[in-house]
C-alpha positions in Angstrom: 162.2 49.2 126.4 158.6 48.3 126.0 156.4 45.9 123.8 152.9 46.5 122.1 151.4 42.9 122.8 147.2 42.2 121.8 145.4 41.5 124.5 142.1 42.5 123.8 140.0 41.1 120.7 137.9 42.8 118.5 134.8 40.9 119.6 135.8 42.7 123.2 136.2 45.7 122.2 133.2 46.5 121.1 131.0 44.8 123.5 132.8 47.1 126.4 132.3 50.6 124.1 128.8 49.2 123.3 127.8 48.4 127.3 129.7 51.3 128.1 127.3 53.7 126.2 124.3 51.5 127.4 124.6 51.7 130.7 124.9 55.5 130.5 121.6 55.7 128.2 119.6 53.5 130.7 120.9 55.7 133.6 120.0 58.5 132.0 116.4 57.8 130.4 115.9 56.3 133.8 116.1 59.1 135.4 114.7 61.2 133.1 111.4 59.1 133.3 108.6 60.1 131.2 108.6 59.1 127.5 112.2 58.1 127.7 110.8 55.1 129.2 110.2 53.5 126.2 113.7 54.0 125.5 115.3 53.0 128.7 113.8 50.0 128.0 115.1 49.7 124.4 118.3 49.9 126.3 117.4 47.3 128.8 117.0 44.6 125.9 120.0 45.8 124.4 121.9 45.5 127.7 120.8 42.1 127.7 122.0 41.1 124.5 125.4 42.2 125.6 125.9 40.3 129.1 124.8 37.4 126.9 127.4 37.8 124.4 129.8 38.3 127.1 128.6 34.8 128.8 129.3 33.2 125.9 132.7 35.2 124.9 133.8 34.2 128.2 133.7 31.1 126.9 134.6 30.9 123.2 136.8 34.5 123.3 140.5 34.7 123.2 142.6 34.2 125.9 142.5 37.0 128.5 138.7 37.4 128.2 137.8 33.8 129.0 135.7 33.2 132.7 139.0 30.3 133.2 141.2 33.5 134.6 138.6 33.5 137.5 139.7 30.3 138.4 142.9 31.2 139.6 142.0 33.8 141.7 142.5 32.2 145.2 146.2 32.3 144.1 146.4 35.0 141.6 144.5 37.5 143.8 147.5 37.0 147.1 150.3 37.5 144.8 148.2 40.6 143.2 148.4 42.0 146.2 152.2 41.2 147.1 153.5 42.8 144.0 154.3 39.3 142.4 151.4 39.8 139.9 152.3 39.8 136.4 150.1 38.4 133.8 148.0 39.9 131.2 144.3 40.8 130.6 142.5 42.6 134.3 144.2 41.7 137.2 142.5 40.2 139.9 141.2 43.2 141.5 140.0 43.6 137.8 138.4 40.3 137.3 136.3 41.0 140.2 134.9 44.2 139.4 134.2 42.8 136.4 132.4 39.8 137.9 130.5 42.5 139.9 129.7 44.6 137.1 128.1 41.7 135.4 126.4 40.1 138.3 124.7 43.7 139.4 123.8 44.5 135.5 122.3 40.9 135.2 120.6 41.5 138.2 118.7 45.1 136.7 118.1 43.5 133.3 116.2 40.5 134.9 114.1 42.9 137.1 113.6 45.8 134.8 112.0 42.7 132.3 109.2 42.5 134.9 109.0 45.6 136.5 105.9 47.9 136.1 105.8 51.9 136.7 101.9 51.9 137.9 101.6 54.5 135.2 102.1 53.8 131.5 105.5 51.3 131.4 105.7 47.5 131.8 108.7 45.3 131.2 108.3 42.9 128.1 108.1 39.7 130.5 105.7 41.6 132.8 103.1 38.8 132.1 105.0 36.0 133.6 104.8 37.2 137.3 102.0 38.4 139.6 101.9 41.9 140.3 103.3 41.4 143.8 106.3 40.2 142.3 106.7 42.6 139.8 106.2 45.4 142.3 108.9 43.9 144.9 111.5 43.4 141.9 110.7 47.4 140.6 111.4 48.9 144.0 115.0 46.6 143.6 115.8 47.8 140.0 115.2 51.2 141.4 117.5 50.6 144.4 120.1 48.5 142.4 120.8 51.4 139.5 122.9 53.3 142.7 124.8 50.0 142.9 125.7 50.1 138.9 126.8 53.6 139.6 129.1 53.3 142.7 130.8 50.4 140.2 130.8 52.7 137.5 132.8 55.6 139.6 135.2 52.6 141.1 135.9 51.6 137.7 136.6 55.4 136.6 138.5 55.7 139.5 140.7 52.7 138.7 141.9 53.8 135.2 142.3 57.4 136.9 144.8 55.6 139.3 146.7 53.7 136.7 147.1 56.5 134.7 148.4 59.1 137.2 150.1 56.7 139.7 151.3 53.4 137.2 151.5 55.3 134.2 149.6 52.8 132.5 146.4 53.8 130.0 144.0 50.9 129.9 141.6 53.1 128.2 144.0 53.5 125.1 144.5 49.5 125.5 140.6 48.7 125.0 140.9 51.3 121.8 143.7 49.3 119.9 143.5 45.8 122.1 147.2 46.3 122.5 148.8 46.7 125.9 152.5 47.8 126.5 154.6 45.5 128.9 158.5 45.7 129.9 160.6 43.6 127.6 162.5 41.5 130.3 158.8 40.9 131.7 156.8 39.6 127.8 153.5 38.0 128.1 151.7 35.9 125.7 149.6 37.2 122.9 145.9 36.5 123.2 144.8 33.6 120.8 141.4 32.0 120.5 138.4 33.7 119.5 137.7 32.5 116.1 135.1 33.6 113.9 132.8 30.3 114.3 133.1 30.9 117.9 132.2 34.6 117.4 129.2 33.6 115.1 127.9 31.0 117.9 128.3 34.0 120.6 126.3 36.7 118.5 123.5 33.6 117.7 123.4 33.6 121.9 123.2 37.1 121.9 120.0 37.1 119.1 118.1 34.4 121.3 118.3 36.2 124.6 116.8 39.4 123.0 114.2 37.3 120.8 113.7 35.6 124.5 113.7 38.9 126.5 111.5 41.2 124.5 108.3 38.9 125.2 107.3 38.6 121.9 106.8 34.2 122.0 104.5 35.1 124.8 100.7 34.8 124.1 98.6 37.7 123.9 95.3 37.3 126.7 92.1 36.9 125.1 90.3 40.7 125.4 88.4 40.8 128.9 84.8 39.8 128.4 82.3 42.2 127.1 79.5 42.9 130.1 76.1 42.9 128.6 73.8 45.5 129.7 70.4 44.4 131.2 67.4 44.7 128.5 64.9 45.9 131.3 
C-alpha cells in the first residue's frame, strides 16, 4: 500500500517547468546565433529572474524546497548511499545536482550580462566592465553552456534510472507536487510557503530583472562631433 503525500509546491512547480523550457530556448538560440541573439538574451534575463526566485524560495518555500536540507548533507549524503536514506524532497545526490545546476546557470547568466559577440550583440551590463573583461567572461559563457548540458543529460539520465530501475516517476511528482511513499515508511507533508512569502520572492525576482536588464545605467553622452578645418 502506497500514500500520495505533497511534496512539491505550486510556487516550485512552475519555476522548474519555467527554467526547464529556458534553458532549452537559450541553448537553442545560442546556437543558432544570428537574430536569435536578441532572444537568447530575452532568455538570459528571464533565466535570471528565475534563479532569483529560487534564492529566495529556498528561503521562504515549503519544506522540502528550502537551502536548510543542504545542511544535513555531511550526514544525509553517507546514509544516502548505505540505503538508510529515507526522507522526502531530492535526495542528496539530488540536492547536489541541484546546487550544481544553479551554481553553473548563475555562473552563464552573470557572464552572458557582460559578454559581447564583436558583431552586433552586447549583454545589458556590458557598460560596467572593460572590454578585456567582457571578452575573457564571453569565451567562459561559451565554454560553460557544455557544462549546463552534461547536467542537463545527468539529470535526464537520473529520472530515466528511477523510472526503469526504482520504479519511481519524479517527473509525474513535479506535475501534481505529490510523491507516492510506502505506508509503513510516511513522510511529512510539506508546509510553509505562504502567499506573503511567495509575494516577497516574486518582488526578488522583479528587482533582479529591473537590475539585470541595464536599464538604471546612464546612457554615455554621444562621442564629440570633429569639426572640419575651414582652410
Amino acid at each position: 500500500m502506497t500514500l500520495h503525500i505533497r511534496i512539491w509546491d505550486l510556487p516550485t512547480r512552475v519555476f522548474h517547468w519555467s527554467l526547464a523550457l529556458s534553458v532549452i530556448g537559450a541553448l537553442v538560440t545560442g546556437w543558432s546565433g544570428g537574430n536569435w541573439m536578441v532572444w537568447h538574451g530575452r532568455l538570459g534575463l528571464l533565466i535570471a529572474g528565475l534563479l532569483a526566485f529560487r534564492l529566495a524560495w529556498g528561503v521562504l518555500g515549503s519544506t522540502y524546497v528550502r537551502f536548510g536540507q543542504v545542511l544535513r548533507l555531511p550526514r544525509s549524503l553517507p546514509a544516502y548511499l548505505r540505503g538508510e536514506w529515507h526522507g522526502g524532497g531530492h535526495n542528496p545526490l539530488g540536492w547536489l545536482s541541484v546546487l550544481a545546476m544553479l551554481a553553473a546557470l548563475g555562473f552563464q547568466v552573470a557572464s552572458g550580462l557582460v559578454a559581447n559577440d564583436d558583431i552586433a550583440f552586447t549583454g545589458p551590463l556590458y557598460r560596467l566592465v572593460d572590454s578585456e573583461t567582457s571578452s575573457r567572461l564571453t569565451s567562459l559563457h561559451r565554454q560553460g553552456l557544455w557544462l549546463v548540458v552534461a547536467l542537463v543529460v545527468l539529470h535526464l539520465a537520473a529520472l530515466l534510472f528511477y523510472r526503469l530501475v526504482r520504479g519511481e516517476n519524479l517527473i509525474e511528482a513535479m506535475l501534481h507536487g505529490k510523491r507516492r511513499v510506502p505506508a509503513n515508511r510516511p513522510i511529512k507533508p510539506a508546509s510553509g510557503g505562504s502567499l506573503p512569502a511567495l509575494i516577497v520572492a516574486l518582488a526578488i525576482a522583479a528587482a533582479t530583472l529591473w537590475a539585470a536588464n541595464g536599464s538604471w545605467i546612464p546612457t554615455p553622452p554621444p562621442a564629440p562631433v570633429q569639426s572640419t578645418p575651414a582652410w
